[in-house]
C-alpha angles and dihedrals in degrees: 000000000000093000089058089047093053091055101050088053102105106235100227116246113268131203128186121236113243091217101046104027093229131131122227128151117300089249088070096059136066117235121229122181122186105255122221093268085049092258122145100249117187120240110208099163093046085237113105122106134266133027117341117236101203128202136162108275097249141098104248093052098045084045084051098048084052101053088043099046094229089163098065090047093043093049090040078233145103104243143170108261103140120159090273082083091070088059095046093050088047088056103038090054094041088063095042089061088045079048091064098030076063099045094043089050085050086057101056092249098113135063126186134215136082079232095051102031081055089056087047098051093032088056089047089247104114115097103177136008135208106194119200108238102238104044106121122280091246096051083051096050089041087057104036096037091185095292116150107201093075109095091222110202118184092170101116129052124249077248091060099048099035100083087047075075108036085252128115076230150024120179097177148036136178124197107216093173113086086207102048089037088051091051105042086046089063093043088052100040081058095044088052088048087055082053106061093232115151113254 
């Protein structure tokens, strides 16, 4: 029985990083293709046509496949891959992770508000938070109070959440869904890892 059991487990999709050389699922990299002017285009959807260049989903590896040059080699081609990539993955996944704030408020699963997030927590119903960055060092610590299990993330401005709203601004949210918060903690974790912010 367990023998049977152990055939029919799916064995997740690997990849192997072209920095490192190790191979981890395919969630864990970030996906590159070779545009049509030669030029190293992120994949974030894991969509886009040709062969997948695949790298860990952090800063240093995707500095060091710059300075190495590990997309030419991996491509077997000279191709354009120049420091202005680092910015283009940063954005892209910044907007990936506004994309499913905006779907998870769409989906009932947010609500905004200092006032409102602080109901939320207070009441053992928040299961994630995406602080603005600039909201005040108090309001943070009201709303955190040192719990860990919130995946804090300051990465955006009240400006940049705040449409996501309908508001000029949006200093808290608060992620009441396991599975959206799930799924936007990992986006963000990888978006913090682009970054360069320490863990």
């Amino acid at each position: 029985m367990e023998e049977k059991e152990t055939r029919t487990l799916k064995k997740l999709p690997e990849r192997r990083c072209l920095v490192t050389g190790e191979t981890k699922e395919k969630a864990l990299l970030l996906r590159f293709v070779i545009g049509p002017e030669n030029e190293v285009v992120p994949d974030f959807a894991n969509k886009l046509p040709g062969r997948g260049l695949w790298l860990t989903a952090d800063r240093q590896s995707l500095e060091t496949a710059l300075k190495k040059k590990a997309f030419s080699r991996a491509a077997k081609q000279n191709v354009k891959a120049t420091e202005a990539l680092i910015d283009l993955v940063v954005t892209g996944q910044k907007s990936r992770c506004l994309q499913l704030i905006s779907l998870a408020r769409r989906a009932g699963a947010t609500v905004e508000g200092t006032e409102k997030v602080g109901q939320l927590v207070k009441k053992g119903r928040a299961k994630a938070m995406v602080l603005a960055n600039d909201l005040s060092n108090n309001s943070r610590a009201r709303l955190v109070k040192g719990d860990e299990r919130y995946r804090v993330c300051d990465i955006f401005s009240s400006d940049e959440l705040g449409p996501l709203f309908g508001r000029d601004q949006t200093r808290a949210i608060a992620i009441e869904d396991a599975v959206w918060a799930k799924r936007l903690g990992f986006e963000l974790e990888r978006l913090a890892k682009l970054i360069g912010m320490p863990e």
